[in-house]
N, C-alpha and C positions, 0 to 999 in steps of 0.2 A: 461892475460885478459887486452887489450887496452881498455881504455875509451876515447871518443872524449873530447879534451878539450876547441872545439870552434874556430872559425876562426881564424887567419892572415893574415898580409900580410908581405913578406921576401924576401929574394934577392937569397935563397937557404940555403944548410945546411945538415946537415947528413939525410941520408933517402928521401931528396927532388928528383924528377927529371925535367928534367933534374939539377944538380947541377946551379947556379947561376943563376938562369931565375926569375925574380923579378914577383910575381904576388900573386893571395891570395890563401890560403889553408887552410886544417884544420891542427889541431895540436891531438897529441893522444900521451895518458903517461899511462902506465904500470908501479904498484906500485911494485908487484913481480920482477921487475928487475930495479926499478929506469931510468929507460930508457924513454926518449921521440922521436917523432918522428914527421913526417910533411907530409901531402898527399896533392901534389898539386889538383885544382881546374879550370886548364884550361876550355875556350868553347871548345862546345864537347865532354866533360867526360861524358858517361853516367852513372848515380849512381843508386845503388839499394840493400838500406839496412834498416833494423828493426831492431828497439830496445828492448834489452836484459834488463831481469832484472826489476831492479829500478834506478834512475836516482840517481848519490851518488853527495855530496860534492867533489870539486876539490883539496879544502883543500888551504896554504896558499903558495904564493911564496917567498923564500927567499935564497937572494947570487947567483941567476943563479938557484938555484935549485926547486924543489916544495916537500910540508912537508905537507903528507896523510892527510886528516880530522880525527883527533883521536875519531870523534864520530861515523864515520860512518851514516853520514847523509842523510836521502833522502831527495830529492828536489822534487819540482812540474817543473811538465814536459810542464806546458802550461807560465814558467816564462825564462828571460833571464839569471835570475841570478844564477851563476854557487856555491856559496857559501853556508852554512848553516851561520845564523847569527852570532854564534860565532868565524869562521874563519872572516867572515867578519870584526868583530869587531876588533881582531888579525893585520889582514891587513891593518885595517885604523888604526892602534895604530903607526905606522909609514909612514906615507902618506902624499906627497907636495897635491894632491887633496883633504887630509882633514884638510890642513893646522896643520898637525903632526911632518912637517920634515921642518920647516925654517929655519934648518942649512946646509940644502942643499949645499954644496959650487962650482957645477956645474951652467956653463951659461945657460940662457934660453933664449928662441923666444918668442915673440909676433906677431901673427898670426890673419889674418881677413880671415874667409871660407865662400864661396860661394856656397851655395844649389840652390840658383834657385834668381826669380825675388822679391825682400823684404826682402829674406833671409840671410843674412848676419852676423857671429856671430865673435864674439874675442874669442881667448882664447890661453894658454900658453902652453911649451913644448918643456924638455930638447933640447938644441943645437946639442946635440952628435946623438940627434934621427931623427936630419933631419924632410923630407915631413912626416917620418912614418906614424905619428898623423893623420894628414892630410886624407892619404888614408885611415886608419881605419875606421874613420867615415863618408866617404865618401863625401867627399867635391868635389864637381865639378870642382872649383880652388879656388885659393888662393894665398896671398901675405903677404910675411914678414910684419911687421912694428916696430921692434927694438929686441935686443937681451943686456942681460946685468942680472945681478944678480937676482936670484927668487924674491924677493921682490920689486924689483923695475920694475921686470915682474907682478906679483900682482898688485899692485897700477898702472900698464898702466891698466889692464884690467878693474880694479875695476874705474878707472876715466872714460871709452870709454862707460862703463855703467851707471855711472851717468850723464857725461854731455850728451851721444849721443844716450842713451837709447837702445845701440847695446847692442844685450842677449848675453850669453854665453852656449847655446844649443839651441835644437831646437826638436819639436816631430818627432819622425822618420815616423809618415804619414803624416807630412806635406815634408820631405826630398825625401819621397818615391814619391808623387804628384806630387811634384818640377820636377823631373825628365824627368815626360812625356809631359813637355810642356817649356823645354829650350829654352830663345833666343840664337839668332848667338853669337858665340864665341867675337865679338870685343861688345855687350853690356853688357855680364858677366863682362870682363875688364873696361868698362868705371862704369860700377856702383862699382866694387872694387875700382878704382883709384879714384873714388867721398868721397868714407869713407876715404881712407887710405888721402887723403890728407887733411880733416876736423879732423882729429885725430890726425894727426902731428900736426898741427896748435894748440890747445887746450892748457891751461895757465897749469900751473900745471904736465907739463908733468916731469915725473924723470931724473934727474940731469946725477942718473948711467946708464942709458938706452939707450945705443946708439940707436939713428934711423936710420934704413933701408931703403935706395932709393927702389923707387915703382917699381915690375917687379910682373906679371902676370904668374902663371902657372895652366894650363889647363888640367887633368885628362878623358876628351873626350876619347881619345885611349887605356889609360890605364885601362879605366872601362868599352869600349866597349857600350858607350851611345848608340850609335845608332844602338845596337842589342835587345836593349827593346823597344816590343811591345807600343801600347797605351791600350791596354786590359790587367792586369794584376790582377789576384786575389790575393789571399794572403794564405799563409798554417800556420796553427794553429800547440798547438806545441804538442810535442811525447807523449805517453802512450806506456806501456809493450804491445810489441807485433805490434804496428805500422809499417807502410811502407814506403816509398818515394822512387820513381821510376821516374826517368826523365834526359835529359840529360840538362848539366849546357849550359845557353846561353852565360852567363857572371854575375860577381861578382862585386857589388861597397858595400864597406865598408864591413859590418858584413853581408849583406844581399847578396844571391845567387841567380841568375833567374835560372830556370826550363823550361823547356819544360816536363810536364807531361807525362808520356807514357800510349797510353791507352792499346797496345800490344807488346809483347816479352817476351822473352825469358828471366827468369835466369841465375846470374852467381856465382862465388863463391868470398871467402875472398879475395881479391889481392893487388896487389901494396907495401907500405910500410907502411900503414896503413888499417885497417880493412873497408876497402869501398868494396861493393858488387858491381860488373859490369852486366847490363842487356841488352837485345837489346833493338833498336829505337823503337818508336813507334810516334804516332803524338797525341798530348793533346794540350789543352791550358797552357796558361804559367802564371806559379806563382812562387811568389817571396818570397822566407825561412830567416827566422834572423838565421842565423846558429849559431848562440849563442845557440839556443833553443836545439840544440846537444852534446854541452858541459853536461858530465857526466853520457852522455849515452853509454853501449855498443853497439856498432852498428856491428850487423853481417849482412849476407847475406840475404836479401829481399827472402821470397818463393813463392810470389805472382807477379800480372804482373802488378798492379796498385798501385797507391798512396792511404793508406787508412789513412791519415792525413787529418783532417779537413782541407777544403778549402773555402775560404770564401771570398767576395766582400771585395777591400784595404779600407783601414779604418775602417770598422766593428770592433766593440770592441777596436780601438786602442787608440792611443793619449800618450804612454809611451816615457817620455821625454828622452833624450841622457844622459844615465849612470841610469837611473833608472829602480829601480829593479833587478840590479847589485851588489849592497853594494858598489859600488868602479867605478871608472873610469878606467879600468886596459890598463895598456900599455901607461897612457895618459904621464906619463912622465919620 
């Protein structure tokens, strides 16, 4: 029995395919065998799968590995977060996000992310992990602005918010909005290069923190912007027995676009994760937090359409970046 454990994004890995091709996926872990796996999410996958069951606890990550929910939890299936409170609490009992682990002795980055036009956030994330961060949460681009010890990565961030009243999140229907109405590529960079050089400048900045010359990188290609619609709904999340039927347009961050299918064909279990394959069809397009599949079984769809709630974006939204999660996972 796989259960989805919620998006990625990875460079490849056992079970991926092709191996090394860097892009997002899901993840799915099998407790009967300890085993985890990865199913890529290229444009053009068509998917078609329903959820089994009840939606369980993921349970806690630790050493590389994951340790069951020893309660055997269920979850609500209309939330992002993949935890029952208890593992959460587990989780953040060792945590640089819940300011749990400030003996960290790993270098960190200080990072300005770019959603759109006003949107612009700080925030921090081991050196060893690279853009990782970055793409997760779908930042359009972004620029370094120092790397140097966790706490002196703390205190930039915690200063860039007090003097310059930059946040460090952002609601994902304001990120999702952002989207559909980007300027040109060279005024994304000139409003980053406006922060990041007011941020250097700032009195108080940490001693151990080296500063990062300003350099621009841009996510346009990698997330496939300009294969979202200006019309996009939004799908609400699983219940026992649900459907999603659609072929992927493209992935930024934790969210997936769709093309809804309103006709085809079934298919069965494949690939190297339990995603069900259906034919084309032509719907409107909406956009999934795939978070919202983490801890469900996902078998083979029996029907031709999406029977998930779909609904006008932002309707009922406003859930900020990491909430409703217990955690910020992966952030560092």
């Amino acid at each position: 029995m796989w259960r989805c454990t919620g998006p990625r994004w990875s460079g490849g890995g056992p079970g991926s395919e092709p191996e090394g091709r860097f892009g997002q996926r899901l993840g799915w872990y099998c407790a009967e065998r300890a085993e985890e796996r990865v199913s890529m999410l290229p444009a053009g996958k068509v998917l078609a799968f329903a959820a089994q069951g009840e939606r369980r606890c993921l349970g806690v990550r630790r050493a590389g590995g994951r340790l069951v929910c020893p309660y055997g939890a269920v979850l609500d299936g209309a939330s992002a977060r993949d935890q029952c409170a208890r593992c959460a609490q587990l989780d953040r009992s060792r945590s640089v996000a819940a300011d749990t682990m400030a003996d960290d002795p790993r270098p960190y980055g200080v990072y300005l992310a770019y959603f759109g036009p006003g949107l612009l956030k700080v925030g921090i994330t081991a050196a060893e992990r690279g853009p990782a961060r970055l793409v997760e949460q779908g930042a359009v681009a972004y620029a370094w602005l120092g790397r140097g010890p966790l706490m002196a990565a703390r205190r930039a961030e915690a200063l860039l918010g007090s003097a310059l009243a930059v946040p460090d999140r952002f609601a994902k229907a304001a990120k999702r909005a952002a989207r559909g109405a980007l300027p040109p590529v060279p005024d994304r960079v000139a409003e980053l290069e406006q922060l990041h050089c007011a941020a250097q400048e700032l009195a108080g900045w940490p001693e151990t923190l080296q500063p990062v010359e300003f350099a621009c990188a841009d996510h346009t290609e990698l997330f496939g912007l300009d294969r979202i619609p200006g019309e996009v709904a939004e799908l609400g999340g699983m219940t026992p027995g649900a459907e999603i039927v659609g072929e992927v347009l493209t992935g930024v961050g934790s969210d997936v676009y769709l093309r809804l299918a309103m006709t085809g064909g079934t298919g069965a279990v494949g690939g190297t994760g339990p995603v069900g394959v259906a034919g084309r069809g032509g719907g409107g397009v909406a956009v999934m937090d795939a978070r919202m599949l983490s801890g469900w079984v996902l078998g083979a769809a029996v029907g031709r359409v999406t029977t998930v709630p779909v609904r006008a974006v932002g309707a009922g939204a406003g859930e900020r970046e990491g909430e409703g999660t217990g955690r910020q996972e992966g952030l560092f």
